[in-house]
N, C-alpha and C positions, 0 to 999 in steps of 0.2 A: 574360563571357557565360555565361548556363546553358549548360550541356552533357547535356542530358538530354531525350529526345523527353515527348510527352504522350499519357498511357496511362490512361486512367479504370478500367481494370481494374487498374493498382498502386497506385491510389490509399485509404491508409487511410481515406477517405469509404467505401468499401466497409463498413467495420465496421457501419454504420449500420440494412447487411442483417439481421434479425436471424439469423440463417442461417449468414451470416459470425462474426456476431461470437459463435455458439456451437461454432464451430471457427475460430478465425483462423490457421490456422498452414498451413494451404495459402496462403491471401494472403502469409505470410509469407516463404515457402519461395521463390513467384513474384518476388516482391522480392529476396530475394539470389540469386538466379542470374541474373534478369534483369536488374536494374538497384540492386547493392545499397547504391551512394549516389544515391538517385532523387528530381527535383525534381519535387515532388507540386503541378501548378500549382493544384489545387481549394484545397489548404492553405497556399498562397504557403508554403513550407516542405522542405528536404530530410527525406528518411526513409532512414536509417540500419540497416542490418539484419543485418550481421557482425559476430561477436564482437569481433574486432579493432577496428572502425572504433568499435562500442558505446564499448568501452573508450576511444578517442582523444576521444571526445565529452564523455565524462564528466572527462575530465581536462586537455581546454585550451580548454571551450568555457566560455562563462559564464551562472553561474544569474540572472544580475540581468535578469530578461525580464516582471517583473508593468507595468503600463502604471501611473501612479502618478495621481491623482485628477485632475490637471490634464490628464492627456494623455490621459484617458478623453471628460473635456470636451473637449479640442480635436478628438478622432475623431467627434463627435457620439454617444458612447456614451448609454446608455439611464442620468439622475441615480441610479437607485438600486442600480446597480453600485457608483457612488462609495463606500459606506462599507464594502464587500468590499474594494477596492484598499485601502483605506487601512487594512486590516487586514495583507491580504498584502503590502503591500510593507516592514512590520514583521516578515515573517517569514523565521527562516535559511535556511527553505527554496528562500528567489529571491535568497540574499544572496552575493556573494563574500566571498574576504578580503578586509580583515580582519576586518569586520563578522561574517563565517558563523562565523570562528573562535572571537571572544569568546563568543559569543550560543549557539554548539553548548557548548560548554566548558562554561560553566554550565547549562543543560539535560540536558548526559550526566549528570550528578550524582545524578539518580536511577535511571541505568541501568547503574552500575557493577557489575562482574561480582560482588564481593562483595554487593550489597544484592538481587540477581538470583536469587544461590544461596539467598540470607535467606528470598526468598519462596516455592521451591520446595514445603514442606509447606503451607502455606497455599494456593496457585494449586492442591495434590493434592485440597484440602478443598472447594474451590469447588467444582471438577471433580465430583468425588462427590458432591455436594449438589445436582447441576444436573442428571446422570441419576438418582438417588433419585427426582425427580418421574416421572421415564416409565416404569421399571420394571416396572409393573406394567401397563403399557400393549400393552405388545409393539411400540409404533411409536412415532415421534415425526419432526418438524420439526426436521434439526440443525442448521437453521441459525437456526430462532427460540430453538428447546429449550437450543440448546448455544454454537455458535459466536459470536454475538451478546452473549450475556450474560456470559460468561467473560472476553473482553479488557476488554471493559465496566467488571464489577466489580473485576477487576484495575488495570485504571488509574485507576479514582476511588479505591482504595487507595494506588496509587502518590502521587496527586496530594493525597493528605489534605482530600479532599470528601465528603460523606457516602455510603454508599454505597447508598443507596436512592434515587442522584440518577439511578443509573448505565443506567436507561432512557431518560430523556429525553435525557441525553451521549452516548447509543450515537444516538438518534435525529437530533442535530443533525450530528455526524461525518458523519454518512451521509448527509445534505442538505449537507453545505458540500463535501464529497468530490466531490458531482459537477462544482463548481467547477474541483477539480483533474483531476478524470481526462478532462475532454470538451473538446474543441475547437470545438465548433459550438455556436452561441448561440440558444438556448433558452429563450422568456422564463416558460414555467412553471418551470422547473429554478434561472434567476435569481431568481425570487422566491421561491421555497426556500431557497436559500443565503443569501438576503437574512437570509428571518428567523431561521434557523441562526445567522447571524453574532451577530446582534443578541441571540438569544438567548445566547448564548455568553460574546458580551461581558457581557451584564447579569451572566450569572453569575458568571463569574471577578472583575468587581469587589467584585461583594457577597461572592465568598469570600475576598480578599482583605481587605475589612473584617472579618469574621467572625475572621481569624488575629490582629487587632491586641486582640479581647477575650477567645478561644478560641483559642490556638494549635494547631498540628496539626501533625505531622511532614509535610516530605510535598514534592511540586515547588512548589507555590505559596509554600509560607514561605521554602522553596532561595532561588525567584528571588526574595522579597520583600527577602530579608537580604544576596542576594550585591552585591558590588563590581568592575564592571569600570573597571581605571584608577585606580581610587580613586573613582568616579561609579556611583552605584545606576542601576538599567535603568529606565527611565520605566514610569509602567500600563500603557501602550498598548503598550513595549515585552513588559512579563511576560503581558498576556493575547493577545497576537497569535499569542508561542510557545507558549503555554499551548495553544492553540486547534491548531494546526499541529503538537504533541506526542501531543495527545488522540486527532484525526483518525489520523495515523499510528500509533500504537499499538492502534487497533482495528482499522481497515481490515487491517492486513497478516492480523493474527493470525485475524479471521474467515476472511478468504479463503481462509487456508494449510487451515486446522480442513475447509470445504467444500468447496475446489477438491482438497484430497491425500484427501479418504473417497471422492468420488467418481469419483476416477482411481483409488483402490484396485478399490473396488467394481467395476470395468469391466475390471481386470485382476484376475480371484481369485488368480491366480501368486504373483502378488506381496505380495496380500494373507494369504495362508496362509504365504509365507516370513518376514513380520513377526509372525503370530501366533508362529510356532514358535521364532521366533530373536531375540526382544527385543535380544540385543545390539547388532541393527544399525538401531534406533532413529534415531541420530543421522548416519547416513549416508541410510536411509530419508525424514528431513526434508529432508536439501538438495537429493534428487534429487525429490522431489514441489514442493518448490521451484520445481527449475528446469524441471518437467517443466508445470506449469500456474501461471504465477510469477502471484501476488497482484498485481503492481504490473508494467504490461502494456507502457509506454514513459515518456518524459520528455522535455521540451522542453530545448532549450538557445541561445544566439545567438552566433555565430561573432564569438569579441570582435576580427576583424581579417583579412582576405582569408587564407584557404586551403585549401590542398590536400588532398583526403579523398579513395581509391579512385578516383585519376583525376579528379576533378571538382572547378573551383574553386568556393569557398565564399566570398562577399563579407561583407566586415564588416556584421557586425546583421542578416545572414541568419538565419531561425531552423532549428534541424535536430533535429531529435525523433528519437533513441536507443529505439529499439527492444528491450527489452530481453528479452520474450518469444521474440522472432526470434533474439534471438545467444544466447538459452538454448537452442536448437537447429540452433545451426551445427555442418552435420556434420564441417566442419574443426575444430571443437574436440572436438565432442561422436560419439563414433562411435555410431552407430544413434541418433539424437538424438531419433526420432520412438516409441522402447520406454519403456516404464519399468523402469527397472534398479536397485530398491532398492540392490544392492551397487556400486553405480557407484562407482568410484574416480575422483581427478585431475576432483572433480566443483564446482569453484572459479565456480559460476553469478555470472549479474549481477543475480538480482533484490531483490539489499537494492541496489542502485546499485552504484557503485564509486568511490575516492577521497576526496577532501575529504567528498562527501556522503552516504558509505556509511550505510545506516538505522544510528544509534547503541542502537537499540530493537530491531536483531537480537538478539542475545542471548536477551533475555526473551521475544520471539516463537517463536525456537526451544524456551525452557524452554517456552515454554505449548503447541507446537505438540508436543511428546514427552510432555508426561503427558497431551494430550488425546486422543492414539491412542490413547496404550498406559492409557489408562482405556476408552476404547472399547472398544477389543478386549478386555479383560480381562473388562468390564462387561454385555455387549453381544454374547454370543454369538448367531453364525448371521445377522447380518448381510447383511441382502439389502436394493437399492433396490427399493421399489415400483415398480410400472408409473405412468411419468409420462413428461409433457414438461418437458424440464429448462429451465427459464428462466432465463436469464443478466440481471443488470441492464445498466439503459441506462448503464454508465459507459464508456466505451471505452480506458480509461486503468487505472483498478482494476475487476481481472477475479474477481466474486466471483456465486454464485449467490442468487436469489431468495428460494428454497428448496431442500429437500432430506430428502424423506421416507423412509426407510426400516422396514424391520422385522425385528423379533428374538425369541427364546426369552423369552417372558415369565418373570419371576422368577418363583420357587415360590412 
């Protein structure tokens, strides 16, 4: 039997507010004091919101939760969902072992720490080349100007696609994303991801042909050439992850680039400690991290009746991990609600945790420290304009619309 009353006020339908979802961390706060394994009856769904329990979630619940083409039709789901499932449920993102393991294994291949550090001078060069254009402006969009276009062109490099594709790629990510970050069904949003998908596919086939007359270094020819078992990964397997590599390697990295300037910007404290003290850089990234994390919760299904924070959890319940929330649990986190560039013992959850930790941290952090510390450097006197900040309708990836600032125009 649920063990949990019904409270429309702890319910992440809430987000929905746009109000809410430009601060959710009082909702969130209300959730783990009040009810921090809580059955959200609006979302048939437990909501998760302690560090601890984040962590138990992520480590015995299981990712295999996409509804698969057949069981879309049996729900009486809307036919042009169908070829979205049949994309994700190709991907490692909804896979357990052993499946997640093969399928990630070859995928991390181009996000090996050595090929990471390779890219450092180059992701420096983007970087520079991407404020060269505002310079003489005194203002700009960071999040069209900068944030957008930098993970962009970085991962069509990564991926050995041309890199003048890396508009319409950043474009389709970000229509097939809302797929992932939203729980409520939306049929303009579905038709978006619709044709994201379709376009996505179209392209990674055609680059896929393209490497058998023009080779290219790159993740497509990785997966094209690899071997699991001794058995090559089908099409549909290489452009599924192709697609679900893409999405996650820009979403996080825009997010990180607008959600940490504008949590600087809103504490100058903080902001003048990182101008003055570059060394603490890389402590600076985890805690902006975990202080407005990119990647906001995640779903999971109780693969078998149990026990969570006092509340039983029946098999093939689903319980969405909170992960914004347990990056501010103040039993982990003391003052959880400051930003504390120097934070130490600052071990956040928002690359996930365990089997499905993001393998694409790394590079997100490389690109998340030369784009400050180009900022700052670049970009003196930094101030946001007077605006209203608008957050997108994703309720899952927490990233801005925009984001306009102004600075000392170059000489």
């Amino acid at each position: 039997m649920i063990q949990s009353t019904v409270d429309p006020a702890l319910s992440l339908y809430q987000l929905l507010d746009p109000e809410v979802l430009a601060d959710p961390y009082p909702l969130f706060k209300r959730l783990r004091e009040a009810d921090p394994v809580h059955w959200d009856s609006f979302l048939h769904a437990w909501v998760v919101t302690r560090y601890e329990d984040v962590i138990n979630v992520m480590l015995k619940c299981s990712a295999d939760r996409t509804p698969s083409p057949q069981q879309l039709e049996a729900m009486g789901m809307l036919a042009e969902l169908q070829p979205i499932s049949q994309v994700m449920v190709k991907q490692m993102l909804f896979m357990d072992a052993p499946d997640h393991t093969r399928l990630r294994a070859l995928c991390a291949t181009a996000f090996t720490p050595a090929r990471v550090a390779a890219l450092k001078g180059h992701i420096q060069e983007i970087a520079d080349r991407l404020l060269d254009r505002v310079l003489d402006k005194g203002r700009m969009d960071v999040i069209a100007d900068f944030a957008n276009p930098l993970p962009a062109i970085v991962t069509a490099e990564l991926f050995g696609v041309p890199v003048e594709d890396h508009q319409d790629l950043k474009d389709w990510s970000t229509d097939f994303a809302e797929m992932l970050g939203n729980f409520q069904h939306n049929p303009d949003r579905a038709r978006r991801a619709l044709r994201a998908t379709e376009n996505m596919i179209g392209y990674f086939q055609k680059a896929m042909r393209d490497q058998e007359n023009n080779p290219r270094p790159g993740l497509v020819q990785s997966l094209m050439n690899a071997e699991v078992d001794g058995s090559r990964l089908t099409e549909e397997e290489i452009v599924a992850n192709l697609i679900v590599t893409m999405v996650g390697g820009q979403e996080t990295t825009t997010n990180l680039i607008g959600n940490g300037l504008v949590s600087l910007l809103k504490n100058p404290d903080q902001l003048e400690l990182l101008k003055n003290d570059s060394s603490i850089v890389q402590s600076a990234i985890e805690e902006l991290l975990r202080y407005e994390s990119p990647s906001q919760h995640t779903a999971r299904l109780a693969p078998e009746d149990m026990m969570l924070g006092g509340k039983k959890i029946q098999k093939r319940q689903a319980v969405i991990a909170v992960f914004a929330a347990a990056n501010r649990d103040p039993e982990r986190f003391p003052d959880p609600d400051k930003l504390d560039l120097r934070r130490t013992d600052n071990r956040h959850v928002a690359f996930a945790w365990g089997a499905h930790y993001c393998f694409g941290a790394p590079l997100a952090r490389m690109e998340g420290q030369i784009a400050f510390e180009t900022m700052l450097r670049r970009l003196p006197n930094m101030k946001l304009e007077p605006q209203e900040l608008v957050w997108r309708e994703n309720l899952g990836l927490r990233g801005l619309k925009s984001l306009f600032i102004t600075f000392d125009r170059r000489n």
